[in-house]
C-alpha positions as CSV (number, residue, x, y, z in Angstrom):
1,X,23.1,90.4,9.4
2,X,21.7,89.4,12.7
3,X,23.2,91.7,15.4
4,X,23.9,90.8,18.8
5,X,20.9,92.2,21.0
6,X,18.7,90.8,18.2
7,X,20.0,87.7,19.2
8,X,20.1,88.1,22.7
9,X,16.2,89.4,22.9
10,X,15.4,86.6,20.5
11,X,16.7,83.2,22.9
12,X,15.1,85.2,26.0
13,X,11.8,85.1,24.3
14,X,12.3,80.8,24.1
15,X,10.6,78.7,26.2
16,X,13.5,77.5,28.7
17,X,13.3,73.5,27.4
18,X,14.0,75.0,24.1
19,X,17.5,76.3,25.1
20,X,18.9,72.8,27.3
21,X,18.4,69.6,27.2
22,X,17.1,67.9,29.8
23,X,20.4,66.6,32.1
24,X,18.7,63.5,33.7
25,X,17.4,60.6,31.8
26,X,13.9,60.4,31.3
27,X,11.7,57.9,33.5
28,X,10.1,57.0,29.9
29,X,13.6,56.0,28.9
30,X,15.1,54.0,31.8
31,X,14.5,50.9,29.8
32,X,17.8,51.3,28.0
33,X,19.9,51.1,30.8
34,X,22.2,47.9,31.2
35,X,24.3,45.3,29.2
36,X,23.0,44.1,25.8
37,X,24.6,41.9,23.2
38,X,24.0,41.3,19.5
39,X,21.5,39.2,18.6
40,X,22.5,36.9,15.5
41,X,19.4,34.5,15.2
42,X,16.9,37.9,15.4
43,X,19.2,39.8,13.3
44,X,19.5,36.9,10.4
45,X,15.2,36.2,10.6
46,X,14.6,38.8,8.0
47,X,17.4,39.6,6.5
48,X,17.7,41.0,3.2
49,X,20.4,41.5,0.7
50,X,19.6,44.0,-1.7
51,X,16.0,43.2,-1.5
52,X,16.4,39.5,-1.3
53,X,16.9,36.5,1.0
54,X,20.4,35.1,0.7
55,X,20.8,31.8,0.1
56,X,21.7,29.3,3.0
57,X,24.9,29.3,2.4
58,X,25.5,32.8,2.3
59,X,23.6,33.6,5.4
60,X,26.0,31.4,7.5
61,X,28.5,33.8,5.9
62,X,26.6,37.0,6.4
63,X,25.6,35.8,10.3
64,X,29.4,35.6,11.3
65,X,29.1,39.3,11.2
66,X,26.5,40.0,13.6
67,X,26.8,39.0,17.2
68,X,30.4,40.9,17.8
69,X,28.9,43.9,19.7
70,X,27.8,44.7,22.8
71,X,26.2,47.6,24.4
72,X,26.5,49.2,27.9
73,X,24.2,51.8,28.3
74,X,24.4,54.1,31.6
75,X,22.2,57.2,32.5
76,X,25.1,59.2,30.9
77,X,27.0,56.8,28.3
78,X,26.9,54.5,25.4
79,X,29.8,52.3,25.4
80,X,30.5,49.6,22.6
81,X,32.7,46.8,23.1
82,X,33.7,44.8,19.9
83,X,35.4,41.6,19.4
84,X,36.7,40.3,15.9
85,X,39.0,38.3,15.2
86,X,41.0,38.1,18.3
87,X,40.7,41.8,19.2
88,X,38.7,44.2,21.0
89,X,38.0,47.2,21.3
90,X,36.1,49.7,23.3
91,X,34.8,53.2,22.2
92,X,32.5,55.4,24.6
93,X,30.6,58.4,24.8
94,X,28.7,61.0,26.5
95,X,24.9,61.2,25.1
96,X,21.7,63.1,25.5
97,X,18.6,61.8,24.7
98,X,16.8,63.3,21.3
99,X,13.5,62.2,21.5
100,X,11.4,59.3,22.8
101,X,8.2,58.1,22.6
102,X,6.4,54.4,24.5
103,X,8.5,52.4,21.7
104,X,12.0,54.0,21.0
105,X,14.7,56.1,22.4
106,X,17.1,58.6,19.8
107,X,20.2,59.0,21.0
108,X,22.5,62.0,19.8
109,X,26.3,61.8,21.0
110,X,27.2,66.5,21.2
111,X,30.9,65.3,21.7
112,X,31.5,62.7,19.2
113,X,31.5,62.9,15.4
114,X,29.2,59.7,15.0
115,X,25.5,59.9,14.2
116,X,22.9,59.5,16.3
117,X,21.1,56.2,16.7
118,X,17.5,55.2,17.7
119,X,17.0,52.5,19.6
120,X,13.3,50.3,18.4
121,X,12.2,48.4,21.9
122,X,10.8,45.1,21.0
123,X,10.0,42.7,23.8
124,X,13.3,42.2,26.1
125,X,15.3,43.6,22.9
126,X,15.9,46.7,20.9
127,X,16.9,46.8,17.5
128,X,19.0,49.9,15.2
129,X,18.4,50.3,11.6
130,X,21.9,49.1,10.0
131,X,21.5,50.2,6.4
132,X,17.7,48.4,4.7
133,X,18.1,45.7,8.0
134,X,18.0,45.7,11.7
135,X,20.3,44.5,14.2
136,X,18.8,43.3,17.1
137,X,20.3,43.4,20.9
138,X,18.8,41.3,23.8
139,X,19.6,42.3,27.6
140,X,22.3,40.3,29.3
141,X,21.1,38.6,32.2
């Protein structure tokens, strides 16, 4: 059993960005910040259902799913807004940044019981895996 000086002597001998996370957003990462909305025509180009194209038919059906969320994305919080079916809804939360690199941003949420996300940049979008698929979101203008 680990005792408590161990402990102690062990986190004083950690570099100091090993113990917190960095408070303010990373320049690197400043790309994320604003309004985005689902993209339904990315989102539908390669789409896949277990492995295949769906017909014609059933990708009108599958596309009626996508295109119902939005994203607002401060220095400090992720906040979803949904609309189906006549309601909406709105869910927020505090997040830190995970890791980053010139192409994508991981987002953990130390509050919430969700699981973090990473978010792909492509062009003036960013795309989250969403199961074997992505789900693209363009900036609002």
């Amino acid at each position: 059993m680990l005792h408590r000086r161990t402990l102690v002597a062990s986190l004083a001998t950690l570099p100091l960005s090993a113990l917190a996370r960095p408070r303010k957003l990373p320049a690197e990462c400043r790309w994320i910040i604003g309004n985005w909305h689902s993209d339904v025509e990315q989102t539908m180009a390669n789409f896949t259902f277990q492995g295949q194209r769906p017909t014609p038919e059933m990708q009108a059906r599958i596309a009626q799913m996508f295109g119902k969320l939005s994203h607002t994305i401060t220095p400090t919080h992720f906040t979803v807004d949904e609309t189906f079916d006549g309601r909406s809804t709105r869910r927020s939360w505090a997040y830190e940044v995970d890791s980053f690199s010139a192409s994508s941003v991981s987002l953990v949420f130390p509050s919430a019981e969700i699981p973090g996300i990473t978010l792909f940049r492509k062009d003036d979008s960013y795309f989250i895996r969403t199961g074997s698929n992505f789900e693209y979101f363009k900036k609002s203008k």
